[in-house]
C-alpha positions in Angstrom: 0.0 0.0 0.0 1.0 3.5 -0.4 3.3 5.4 2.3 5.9 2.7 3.1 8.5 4.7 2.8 10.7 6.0 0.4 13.5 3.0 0.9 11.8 0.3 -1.2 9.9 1.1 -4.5 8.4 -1.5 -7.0 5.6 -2.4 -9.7 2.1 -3.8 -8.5 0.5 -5.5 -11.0 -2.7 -4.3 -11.5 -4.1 -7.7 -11.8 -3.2 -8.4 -8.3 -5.0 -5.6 -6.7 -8.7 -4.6 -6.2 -10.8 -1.7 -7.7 -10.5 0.1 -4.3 -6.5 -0.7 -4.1 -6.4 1.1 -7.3 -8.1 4.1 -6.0 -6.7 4.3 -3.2 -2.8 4.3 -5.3 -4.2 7.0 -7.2 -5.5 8.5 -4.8 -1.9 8.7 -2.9 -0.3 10.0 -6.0 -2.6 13.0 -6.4 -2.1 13.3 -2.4 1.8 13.7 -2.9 1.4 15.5 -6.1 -0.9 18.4 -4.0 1.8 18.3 -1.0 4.7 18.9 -3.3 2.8 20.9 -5.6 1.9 23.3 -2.3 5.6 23.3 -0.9 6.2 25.0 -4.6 3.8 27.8 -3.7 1.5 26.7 -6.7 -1.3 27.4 -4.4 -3.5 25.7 -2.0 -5.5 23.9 -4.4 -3.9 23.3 -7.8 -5.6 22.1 -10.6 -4.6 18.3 -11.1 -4.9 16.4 -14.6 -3.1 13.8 -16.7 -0.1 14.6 -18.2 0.0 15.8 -21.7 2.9 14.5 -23.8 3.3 17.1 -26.6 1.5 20.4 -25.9 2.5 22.4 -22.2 4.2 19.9 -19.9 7.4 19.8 -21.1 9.7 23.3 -21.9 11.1 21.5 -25.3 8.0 19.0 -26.7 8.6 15.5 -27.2 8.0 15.2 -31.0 4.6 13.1 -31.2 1.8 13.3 -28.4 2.4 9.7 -28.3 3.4 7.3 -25.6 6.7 5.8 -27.3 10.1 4.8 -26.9 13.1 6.0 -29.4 13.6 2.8 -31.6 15.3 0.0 -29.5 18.4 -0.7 -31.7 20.6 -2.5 -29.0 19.7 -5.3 -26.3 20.9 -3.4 -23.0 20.7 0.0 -24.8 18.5 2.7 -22.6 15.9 4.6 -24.2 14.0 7.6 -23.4 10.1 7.0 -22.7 9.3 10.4 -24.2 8.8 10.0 -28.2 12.3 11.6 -28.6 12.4 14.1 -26.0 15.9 12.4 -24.2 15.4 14.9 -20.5 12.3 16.8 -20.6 12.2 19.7 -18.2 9.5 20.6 -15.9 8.3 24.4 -16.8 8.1 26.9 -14.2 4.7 26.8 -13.1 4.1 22.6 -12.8 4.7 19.8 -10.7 4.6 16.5 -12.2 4.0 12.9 -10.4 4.4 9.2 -12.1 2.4 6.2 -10.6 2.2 3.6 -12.9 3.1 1.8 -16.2 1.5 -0.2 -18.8 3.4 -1.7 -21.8 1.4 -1.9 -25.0 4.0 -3.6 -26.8 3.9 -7.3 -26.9 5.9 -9.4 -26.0 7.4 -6.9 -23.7 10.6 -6.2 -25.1 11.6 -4.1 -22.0 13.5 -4.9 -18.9 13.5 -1.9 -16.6 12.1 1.4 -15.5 14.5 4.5 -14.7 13.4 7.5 -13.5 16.4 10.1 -13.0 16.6 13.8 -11.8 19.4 15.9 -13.9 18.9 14.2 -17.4 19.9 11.0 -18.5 23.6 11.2 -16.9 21.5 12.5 -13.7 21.5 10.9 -10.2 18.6 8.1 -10.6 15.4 8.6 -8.1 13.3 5.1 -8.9 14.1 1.7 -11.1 11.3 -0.7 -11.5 11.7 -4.0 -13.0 9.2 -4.0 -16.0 9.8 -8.0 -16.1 8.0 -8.4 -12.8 4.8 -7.2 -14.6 5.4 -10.4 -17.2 5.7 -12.8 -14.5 2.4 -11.8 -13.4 1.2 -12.2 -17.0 0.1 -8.3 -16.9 1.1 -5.6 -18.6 0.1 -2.7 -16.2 1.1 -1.7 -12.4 1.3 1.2 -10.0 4.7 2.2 -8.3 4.4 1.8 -4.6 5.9 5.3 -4.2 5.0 8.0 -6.7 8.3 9.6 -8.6 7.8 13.8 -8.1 9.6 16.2 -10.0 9.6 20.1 -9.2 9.1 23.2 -11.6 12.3 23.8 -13.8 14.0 19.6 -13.1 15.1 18.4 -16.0 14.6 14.7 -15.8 14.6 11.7 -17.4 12.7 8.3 -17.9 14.4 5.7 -19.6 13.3 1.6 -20.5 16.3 -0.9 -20.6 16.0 -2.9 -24.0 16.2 -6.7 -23.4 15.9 -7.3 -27.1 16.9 -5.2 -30.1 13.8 -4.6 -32.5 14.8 -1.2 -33.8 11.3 0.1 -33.5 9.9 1.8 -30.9 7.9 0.6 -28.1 4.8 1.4 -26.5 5.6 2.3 -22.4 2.3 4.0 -21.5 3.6 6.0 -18.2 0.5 7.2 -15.5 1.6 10.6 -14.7 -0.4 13.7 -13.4 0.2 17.7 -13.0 -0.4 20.0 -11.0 -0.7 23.8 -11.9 -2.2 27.0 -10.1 -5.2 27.2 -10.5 -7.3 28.8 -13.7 -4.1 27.8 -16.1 -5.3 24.4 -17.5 -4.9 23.9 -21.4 -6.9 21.5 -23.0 
């Protein structure tokens, strides 16, 4: 459940969990989002939606408003999440909190989750083992402990390939924002 601490972090497969777990994960990711998005003097209650790929959460836009990996070309090769954006940055007026996963390409051809603050050479904040999902036959999961980045972090979120396809693949992450209030852009 939500709020063990910050020392261990993995994947629940979604499978494994209950309508009400569910809720209540998200439910602990908008919690955090509001507390960090608060501490950032972004108000006291924020406006909180799902992340929008291509259009005003990012300073430099990921090319496609499309969940997709650059093209897997080499089996232990990392590759960004963001549809070629390599380290998005957060703009100046937005929080942003991950929860889950869910891999759309089949057969998973993706070992592990990194999350890192800085860029892609950056200190790492959260690795999940994407193969824990195929051992429960799933393909979606929530992170026990949300990943929180702050206005103005450049970031990044990065698959391991575990087999070289040279496409790219589909790693659909659950991610919300927070903004003041009255600034939301459909």
């Amino acid at each position: 459940m939500p709020g063990i601490g910050n020392v261990i972090n993995y994947i629940v497969p979604v499978d494994s969990m209950t309508i009400t777990d569910q809720k209540q994960y998200r439910e602990a990711a908008v919690a955090k989002l509001l507390e960090r998005a608060r501490a950032k003097n972004l108000g006291d209650m924020p406006d909180v939606r799902d992340l929008q790929l291509n259009l005003i959460d990012f300073v430099a836009a990921p090319t496609t408003d499309d969940w997709q990996t650059a093209a897997l070309a080499a089996v232990n090769g990392f590759y960004t999440c963001f549809a070629g954006q390599v380290s998005p940055q957060v703009p100046v007026n937005r929080v942003i909190c991950y929860y889950g996963v869910n891999i759309l390409t089949i057969p998973n051809p993706v070992s592990r989750l990194i999350f890192r603050k800085g860029g892609v050479a950056g200190n790492i904040a959260a690795v999940f083992d994407l193969e824990k999902l195929e051992s429960f036959q799933n393909i979606a999961g929530f992170f026990t402990q949300p990943v929180v980045y702050d206005p103005q972090d450049i970031y990044a979120a990065q698959v391991r390939a575990k087999i070289a396809t040279g496409a790219v693949s589909r790693v659909v992450l659950w991610a919300l924002v927070a903004e003041p209030r009255g600034t939301t852009i459909a």
